[in-house]
C-alpha positions as CSV (number, residue, x, y, z in Angstrom):
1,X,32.8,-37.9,-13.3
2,X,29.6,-36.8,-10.6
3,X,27.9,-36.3,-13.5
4,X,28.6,-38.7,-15.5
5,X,27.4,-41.0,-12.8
6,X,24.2,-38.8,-12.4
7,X,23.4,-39.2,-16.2
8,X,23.9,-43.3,-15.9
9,X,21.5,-43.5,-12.5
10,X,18.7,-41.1,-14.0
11,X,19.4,-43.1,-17.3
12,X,18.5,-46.4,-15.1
13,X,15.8,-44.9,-13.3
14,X,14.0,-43.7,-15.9
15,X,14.2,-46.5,-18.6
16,X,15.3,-49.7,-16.9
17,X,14.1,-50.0,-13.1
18,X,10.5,-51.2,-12.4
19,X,10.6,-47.9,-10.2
20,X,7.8,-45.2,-11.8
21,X,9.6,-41.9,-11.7
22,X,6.9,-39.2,-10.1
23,X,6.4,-37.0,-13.2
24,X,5.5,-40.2,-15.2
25,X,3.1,-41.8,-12.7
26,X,0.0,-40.2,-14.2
27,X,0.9,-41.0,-17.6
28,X,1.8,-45.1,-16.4
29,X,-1.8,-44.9,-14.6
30,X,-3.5,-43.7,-17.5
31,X,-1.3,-46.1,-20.3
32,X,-2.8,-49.4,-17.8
33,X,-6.0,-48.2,-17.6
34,X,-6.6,-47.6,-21.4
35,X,-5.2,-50.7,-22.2
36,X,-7.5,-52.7,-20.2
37,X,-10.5,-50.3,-21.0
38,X,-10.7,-49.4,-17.3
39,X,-12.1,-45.9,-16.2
40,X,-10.3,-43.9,-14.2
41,X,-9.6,-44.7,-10.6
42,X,-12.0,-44.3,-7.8
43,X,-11.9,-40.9,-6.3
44,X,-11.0,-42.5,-2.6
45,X,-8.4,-45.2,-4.4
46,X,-5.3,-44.9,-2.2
47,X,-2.3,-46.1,-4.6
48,X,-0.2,-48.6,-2.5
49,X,2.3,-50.1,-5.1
50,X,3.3,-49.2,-8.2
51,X,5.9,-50.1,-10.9
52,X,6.6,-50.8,-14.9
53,X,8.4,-53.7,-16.4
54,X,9.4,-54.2,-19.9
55,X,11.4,-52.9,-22.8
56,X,11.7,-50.9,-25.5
57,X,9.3,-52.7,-27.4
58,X,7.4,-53.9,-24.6
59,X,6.0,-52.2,-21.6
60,X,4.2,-53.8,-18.8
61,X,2.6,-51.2,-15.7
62,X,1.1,-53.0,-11.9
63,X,-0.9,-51.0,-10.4
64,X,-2.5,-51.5,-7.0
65,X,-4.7,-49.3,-5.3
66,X,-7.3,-49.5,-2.2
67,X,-11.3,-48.0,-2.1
68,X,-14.0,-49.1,-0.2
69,X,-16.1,-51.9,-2.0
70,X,-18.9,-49.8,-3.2
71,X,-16.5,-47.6,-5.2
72,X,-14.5,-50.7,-6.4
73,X,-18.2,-52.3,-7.9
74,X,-19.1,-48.6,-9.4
75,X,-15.5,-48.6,-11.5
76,X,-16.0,-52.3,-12.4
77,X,-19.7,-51.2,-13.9
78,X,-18.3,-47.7,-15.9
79,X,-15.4,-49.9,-16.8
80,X,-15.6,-50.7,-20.8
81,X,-13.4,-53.5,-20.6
82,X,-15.2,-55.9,-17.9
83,X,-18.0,-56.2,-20.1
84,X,-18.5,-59.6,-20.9
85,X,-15.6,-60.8,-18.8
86,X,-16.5,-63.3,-16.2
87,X,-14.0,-63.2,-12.9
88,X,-12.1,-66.7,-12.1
89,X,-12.4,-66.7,-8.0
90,X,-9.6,-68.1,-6.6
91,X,-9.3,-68.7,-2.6
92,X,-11.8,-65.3,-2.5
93,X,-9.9,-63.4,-5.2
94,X,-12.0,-62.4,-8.2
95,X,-9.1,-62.8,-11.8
96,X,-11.0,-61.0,-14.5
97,X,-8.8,-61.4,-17.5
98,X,-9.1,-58.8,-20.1
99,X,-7.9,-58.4,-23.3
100,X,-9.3,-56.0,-25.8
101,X,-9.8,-57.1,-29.6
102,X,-9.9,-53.5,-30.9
103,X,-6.6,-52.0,-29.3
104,X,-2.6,-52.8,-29.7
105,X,-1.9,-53.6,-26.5
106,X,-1.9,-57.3,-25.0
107,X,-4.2,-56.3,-22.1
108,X,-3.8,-58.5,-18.6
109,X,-5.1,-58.9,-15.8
110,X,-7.1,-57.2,-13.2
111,X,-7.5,-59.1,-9.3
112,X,-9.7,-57.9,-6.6
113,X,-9.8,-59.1,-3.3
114,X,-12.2,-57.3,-0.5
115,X,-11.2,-53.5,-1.3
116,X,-8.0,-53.9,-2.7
117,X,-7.7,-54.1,-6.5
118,X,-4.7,-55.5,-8.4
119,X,-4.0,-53.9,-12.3
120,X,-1.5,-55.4,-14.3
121,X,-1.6,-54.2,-18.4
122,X,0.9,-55.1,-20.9
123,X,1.7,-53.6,-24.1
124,X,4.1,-55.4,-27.1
């Protein structure tokens, strides 16, 4: 019965819960970033909240991370999938909107406000 119980919460965990299981959190920070054709994360990015959403045909990751401001505006510049995106700036928050023609996923949206910067990549 204990394990039966352990099989059904790990079961949860791993495929239904926004909660990102610590052996998949590289793989979930890598699968946002490629979608949005962002390069890796600063080397100072402090990772303050994290999570996935979706399905099984659908996957969504949110990503939010802190770095100073000069680190933030060097990954915006090697990022591949600013380029040509012009931010929305709402009440000080810069919403850069990215969606990439040549890939599958949907893309999202990426927020920035001072040195805190706000990932959120879909896939269906």
């Amino acid at each position: 019965m204990i394990l039966l119980f352990l099989g059904f919460s790990f079961i949860y965990l791993n495929y239904f819960s926004s909660f990102v299981m610590p052996w998949d959190r590289d793989e979930a920070i890598e699968a946002a970033l490629s979608w949005g054709k962002l390069d890796k994360l600063p080397k100072d990015a402090d990772i303050t909240h994290m999570e996935k959403r979706g399905s099984i045909f659908t996957r969504q990751f949110i990503i939010e991370f802190t770095s100073s401001e000069s680190e933030i505006k060097n990954w915006i510049l090697k990022s591949k999938g600013f380029k040509g995106v012009e931010p929305e700036i709402k009440d000080g928050t810069k919403i850069y909107e990215i969606h990439p023609k040549n890939l599958e996923s949907y893309g999202g949206r990426v927020k920035i406000k001072g040195n805190t910067v706000y990932i959120n990549m879909s896939w269906s």
